[in-house]
C-alpha positions in Angstrom: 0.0 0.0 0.0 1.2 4.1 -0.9 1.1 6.7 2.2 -2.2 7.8 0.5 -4.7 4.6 0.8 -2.7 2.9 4.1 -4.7 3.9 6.8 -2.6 5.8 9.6 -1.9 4.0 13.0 -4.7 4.5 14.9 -6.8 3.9 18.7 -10.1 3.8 18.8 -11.8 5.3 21.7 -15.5 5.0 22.5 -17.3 7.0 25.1 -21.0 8.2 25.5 -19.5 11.8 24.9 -18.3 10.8 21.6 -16.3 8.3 19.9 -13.1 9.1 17.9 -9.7 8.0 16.8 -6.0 9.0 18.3 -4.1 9.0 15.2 0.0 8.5 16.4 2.2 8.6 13.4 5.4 10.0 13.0 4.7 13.0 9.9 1.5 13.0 10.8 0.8 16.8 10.8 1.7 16.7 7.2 -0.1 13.6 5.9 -3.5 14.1 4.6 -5.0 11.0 6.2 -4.8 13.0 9.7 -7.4 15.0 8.7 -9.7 13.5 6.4 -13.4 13.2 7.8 -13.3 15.7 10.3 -17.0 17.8 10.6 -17.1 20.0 8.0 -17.3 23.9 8.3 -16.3 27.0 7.0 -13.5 28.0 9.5 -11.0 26.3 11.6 -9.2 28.3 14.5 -5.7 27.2 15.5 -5.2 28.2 19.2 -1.3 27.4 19.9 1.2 29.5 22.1 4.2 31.9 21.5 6.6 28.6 21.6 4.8 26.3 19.5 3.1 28.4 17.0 6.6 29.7 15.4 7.4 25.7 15.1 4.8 23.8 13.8 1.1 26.3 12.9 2.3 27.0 9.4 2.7 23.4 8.6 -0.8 22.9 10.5 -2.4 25.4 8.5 -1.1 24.5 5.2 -3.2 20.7 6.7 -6.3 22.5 7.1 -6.6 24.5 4.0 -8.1 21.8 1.7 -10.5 21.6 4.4 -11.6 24.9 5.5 -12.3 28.4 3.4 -10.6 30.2 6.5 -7.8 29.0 9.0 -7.0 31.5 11.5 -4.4 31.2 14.4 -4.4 32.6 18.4 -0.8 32.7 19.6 -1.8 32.6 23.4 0.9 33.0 26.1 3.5 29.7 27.2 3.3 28.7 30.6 1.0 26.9 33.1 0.5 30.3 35.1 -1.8 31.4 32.1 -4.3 28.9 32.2 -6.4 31.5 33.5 -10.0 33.3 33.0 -8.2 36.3 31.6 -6.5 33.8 29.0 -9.6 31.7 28.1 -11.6 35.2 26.9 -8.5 35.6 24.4 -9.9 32.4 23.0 -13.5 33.7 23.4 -12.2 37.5 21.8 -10.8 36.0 18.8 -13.8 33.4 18.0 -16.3 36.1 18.4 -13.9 38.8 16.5 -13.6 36.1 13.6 -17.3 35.6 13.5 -17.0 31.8 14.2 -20.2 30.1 14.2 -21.4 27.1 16.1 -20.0 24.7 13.2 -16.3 26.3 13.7 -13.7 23.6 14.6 -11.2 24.6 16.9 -7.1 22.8 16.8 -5.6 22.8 19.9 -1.6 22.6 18.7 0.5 22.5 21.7 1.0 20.5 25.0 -1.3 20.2 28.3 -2.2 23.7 28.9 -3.5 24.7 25.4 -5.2 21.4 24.9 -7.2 21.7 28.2 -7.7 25.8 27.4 -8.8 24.8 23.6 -11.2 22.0 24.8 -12.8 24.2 27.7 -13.2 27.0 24.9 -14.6 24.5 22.7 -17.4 23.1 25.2 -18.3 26.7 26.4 -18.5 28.6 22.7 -22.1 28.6 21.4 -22.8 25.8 23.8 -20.1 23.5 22.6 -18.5 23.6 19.0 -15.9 20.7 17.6 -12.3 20.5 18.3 -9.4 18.5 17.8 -6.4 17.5 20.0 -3.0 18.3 18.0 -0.3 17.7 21.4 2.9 18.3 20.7 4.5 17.4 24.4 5.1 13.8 25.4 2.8 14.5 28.8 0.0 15.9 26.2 0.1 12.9 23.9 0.3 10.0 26.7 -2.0 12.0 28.6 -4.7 15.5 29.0 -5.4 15.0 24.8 -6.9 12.0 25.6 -10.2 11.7 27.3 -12.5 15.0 27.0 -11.1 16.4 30.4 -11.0 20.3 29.6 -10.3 22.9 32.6 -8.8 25.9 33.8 -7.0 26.5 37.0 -8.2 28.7 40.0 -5.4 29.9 42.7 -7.4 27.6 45.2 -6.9 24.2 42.8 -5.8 22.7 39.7 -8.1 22.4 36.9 -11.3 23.3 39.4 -13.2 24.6 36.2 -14.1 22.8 33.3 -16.2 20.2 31.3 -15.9 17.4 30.0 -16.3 17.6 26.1 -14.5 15.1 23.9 -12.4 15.8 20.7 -13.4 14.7 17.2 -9.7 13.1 16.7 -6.2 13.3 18.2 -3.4 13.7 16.0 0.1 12.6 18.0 3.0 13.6 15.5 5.6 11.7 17.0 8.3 14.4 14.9 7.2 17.2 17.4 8.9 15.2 20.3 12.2 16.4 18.4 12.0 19.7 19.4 10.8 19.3 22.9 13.1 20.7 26.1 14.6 17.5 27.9 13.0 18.3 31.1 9.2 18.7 29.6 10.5 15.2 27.8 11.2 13.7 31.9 8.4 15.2 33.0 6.4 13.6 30.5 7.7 10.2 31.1 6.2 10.9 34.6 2.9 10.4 32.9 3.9 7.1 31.2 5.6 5.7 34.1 1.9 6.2 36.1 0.5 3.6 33.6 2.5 0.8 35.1 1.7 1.2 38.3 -1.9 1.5 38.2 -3.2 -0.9 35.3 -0.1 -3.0 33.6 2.6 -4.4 35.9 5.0 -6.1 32.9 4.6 -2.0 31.1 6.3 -0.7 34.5 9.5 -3.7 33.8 9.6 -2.4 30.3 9.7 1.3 30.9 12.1 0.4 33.5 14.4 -1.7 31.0 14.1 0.6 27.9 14.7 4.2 30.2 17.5 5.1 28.7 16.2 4.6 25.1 13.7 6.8 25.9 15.5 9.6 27.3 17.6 9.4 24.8 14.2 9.5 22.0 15.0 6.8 20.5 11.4 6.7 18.1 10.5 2.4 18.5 10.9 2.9 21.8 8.8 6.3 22.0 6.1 5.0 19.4 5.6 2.2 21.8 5.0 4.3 25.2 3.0 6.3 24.0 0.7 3.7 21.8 0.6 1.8 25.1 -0.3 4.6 27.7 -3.2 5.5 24.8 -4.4 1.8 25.1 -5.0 2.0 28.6 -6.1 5.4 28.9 -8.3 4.6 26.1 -9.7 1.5 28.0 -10.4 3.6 31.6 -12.4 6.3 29.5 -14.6 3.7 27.9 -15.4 2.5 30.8 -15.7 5.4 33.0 -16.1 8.4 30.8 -16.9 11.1 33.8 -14.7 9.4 36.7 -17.6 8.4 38.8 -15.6 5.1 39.3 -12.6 3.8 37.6 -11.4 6.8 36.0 -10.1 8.8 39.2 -7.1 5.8 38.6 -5.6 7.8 36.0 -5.1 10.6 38.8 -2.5 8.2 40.7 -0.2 11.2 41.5 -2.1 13.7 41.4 -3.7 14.7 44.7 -0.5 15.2 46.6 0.9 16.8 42.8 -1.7 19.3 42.5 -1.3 20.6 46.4 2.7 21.1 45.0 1.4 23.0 41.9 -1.0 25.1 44.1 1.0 26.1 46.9 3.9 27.0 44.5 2.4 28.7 42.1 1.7 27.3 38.8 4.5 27.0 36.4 7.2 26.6 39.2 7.4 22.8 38.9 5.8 21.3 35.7 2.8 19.2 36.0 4.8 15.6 35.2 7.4 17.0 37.7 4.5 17.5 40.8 2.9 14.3 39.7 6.5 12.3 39.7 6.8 13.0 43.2 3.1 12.9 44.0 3.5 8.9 43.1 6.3 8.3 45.4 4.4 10.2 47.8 1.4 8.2 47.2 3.4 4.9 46.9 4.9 5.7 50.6 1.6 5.9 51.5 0.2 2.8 50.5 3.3 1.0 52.0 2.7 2.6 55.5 -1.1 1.5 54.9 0.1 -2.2 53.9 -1.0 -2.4 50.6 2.4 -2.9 49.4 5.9 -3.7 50.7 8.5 -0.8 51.0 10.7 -2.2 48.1 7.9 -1.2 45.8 8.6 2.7 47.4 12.2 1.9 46.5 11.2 0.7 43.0 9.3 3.7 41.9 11.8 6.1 43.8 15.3 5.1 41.9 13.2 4.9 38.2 12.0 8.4 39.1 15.7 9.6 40.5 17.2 8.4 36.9 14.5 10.2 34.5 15.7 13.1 36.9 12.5 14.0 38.3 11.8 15.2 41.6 11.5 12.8 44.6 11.4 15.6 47.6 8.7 17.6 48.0 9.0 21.4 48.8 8.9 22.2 52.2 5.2 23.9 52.2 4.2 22.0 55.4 2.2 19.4 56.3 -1.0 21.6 56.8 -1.0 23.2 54.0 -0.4 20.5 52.2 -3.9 18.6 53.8 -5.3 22.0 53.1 -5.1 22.0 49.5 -5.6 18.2 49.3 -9.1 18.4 50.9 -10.1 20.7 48.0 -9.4 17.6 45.2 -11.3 16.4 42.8 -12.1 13.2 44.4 -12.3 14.0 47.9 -15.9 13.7 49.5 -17.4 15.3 52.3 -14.0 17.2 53.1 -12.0 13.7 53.1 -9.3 12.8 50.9 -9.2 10.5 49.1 -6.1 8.9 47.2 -5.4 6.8 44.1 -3.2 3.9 45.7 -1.3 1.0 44.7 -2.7 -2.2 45.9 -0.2 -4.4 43.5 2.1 -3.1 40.8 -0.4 -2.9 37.8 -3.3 -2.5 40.3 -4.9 0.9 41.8 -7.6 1.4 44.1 -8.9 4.5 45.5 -9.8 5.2 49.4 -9.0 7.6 52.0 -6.3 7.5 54.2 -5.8 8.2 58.3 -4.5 12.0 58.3 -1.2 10.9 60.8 0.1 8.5 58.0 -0.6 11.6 55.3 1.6 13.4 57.5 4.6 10.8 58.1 4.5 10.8 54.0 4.2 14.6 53.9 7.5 14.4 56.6 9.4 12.0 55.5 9.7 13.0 51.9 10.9 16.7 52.6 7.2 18.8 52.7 7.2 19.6 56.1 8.6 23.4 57.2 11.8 23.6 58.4 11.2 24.2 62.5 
């Protein structure tokens, strides 16, 4: 078969929001087959940011042009600290100034932060118009592109605001890994690593084995982390498309990762780096609860320690840090809740006594200096 009549490599996944394909392809920004079939309408809006646009919307628009009468492009500010209110109206201020109507698909090109900004715009314009997830970070492509979770942040929490509203496609372009920073490339791998843990035991042995391919970008062994975190991802969303159950798995990390982000002030750590040491944190945790033996703490610690992530936590203190956790996602009734590791390759969820939240909180460096 030519490039033009092989279909591209592709995961299916199938939610009641919406079902859709996540196409992951290296030169798949410039091959037509990543964007046939998409709804059709008489503008497209590219909404990218000052670092990504210069590199890759060009190519993206020259994509789109068979497709749409009119491509347009928002160049929105880099950086976690702008996922803001002030920052989704630019979206809002440049659909309206454009005239979009309720058909207009919007391209999220970038990593987490646009792709969550893009999709929240999306489900709030009109009442919800179509988009399309076009990651270009190796968190956004394992990860937030992947499962209709759209949000802004709010001083008092990570991603408090949002909606759920699912993409028409996801386009993973494996050639935009190339260009990424090698610590937004470890902090991605933070993201991958969380897979093992959680849902596939023998994934965690091979990340573990093929860690320095990785690092190093080798593109098999990059092709096949990221098709295998889709996978699973893929499987939790079908399942559990609005995290009443299953889903809040994916979040293994995340609670003690988010109070990092908050108290800091977004931006100062990146997401993959809070959530790297939210799953030793969390991993601690379910070893002082007896879920699993200390040398699965040790495990996770030295395969985070040589992707260079973060295994301390700042020193924010431990009441601050059960402040901010209370205000999660998946806490209930003012308890916290945490995604823990029952077995490698198996996650539960359930709350924890607030003394052992503190040993973890103390022993790995979050506790003020006296």
């Amino acid at each position: 078969m030519n490039r033009s009549s092989a279909p591209l490599p592709a995961l299916r996944v199938c939610t009641p929001g919406g079902n859709y394909d996540i196409v992951i392809a290296r030169g798949a920004l410039t091959d037509p087959r990543a964007w046939a079939g998409l709804p059709a309408a008489q503008q497209a809006v590219i909404v990218s940011n000052v670092a990504v646009a210069p590199l890759y919307a060009a190519t993206l628009q020259q994509a789109l042009a068979p497709h749409y009468a009119r491509v347009s492009l928002l160049q929105l500010p880099d950086g976690e600290e702008h996922k803001t209110w002030e920052t989704l109206n630019l979206v809002f201020d440049h659909l309206l100034g454009s005239g979009c109507d309720r058909k207009t698909v919007l391209f999220a090109l970038g990593g987490g932060v646009i792709g969550d900004m893009t999709g929240f715009a999306a489900a709030c314009y009109m009442r919800g118009v179509p988009f399309v997830q076009v990651p270009t970070t190796l968190l956004a492509q394992v990860d937030s592109s992947v499962g209709g979770k759209t949000a802004i942040n709010h001083p008092r929490g990570k991603n408090m605001i949002g909606a759920f509203h699912q993409p028409q496609r996801v386009v993973c372009d494996l050639a935009t890994l190339d260009t990424l920073p090698q610590r937004e490339l470890a902090a991605g791998l933070a993201e991958v690593i969380k897979y093992g843990p959680i849902a596939d035991a023998d994934f965690l042995g091979w990340i573990e084995a093929k860690l320095p391919a990785l690092l190093a970008r080798d593109a098999d062994a990059l092709a096949h982390a990221i098709g295998r975190s889709c996978e699973i991802k893929a499987w939790v969303v079908g399942q559990d498309e609005r995290e009443a159950g299953l889903r809040a798995i994916l979040n293994f990390g995340h609670t003690f990762g988010h109070a990092i982000e908050a108290a800091l002030g977004y931006g100062q750590w990146l997401h993959g780096e809070a959530v790297a040491c939210g799953m030793l944190m969390a991993s601690a945790l379910s070893a002082r609860l007896g879920l699993v033996p200390q040398g699965f703490v040790d495990r996770m610690q030295a395969l985070l320690e040589r992707c260079g992530l973060p295994t301390r936590a700042p020193a924010i203190g431990s009441a601050r840090f059960i402040e901010l956790m209370r205000i999660d996602k998946k806490a209930e009734g003012g308890e916290i809740r945490f995604v823990l590791i029952e077995a490698p390759g198996h996650a539960i969820v359930r709350a924890a006594p607030d003394a052992l939240v503190r040993e973890v909180i103390e022993c790995h460096g979050g506790a003020r200096a006296s």
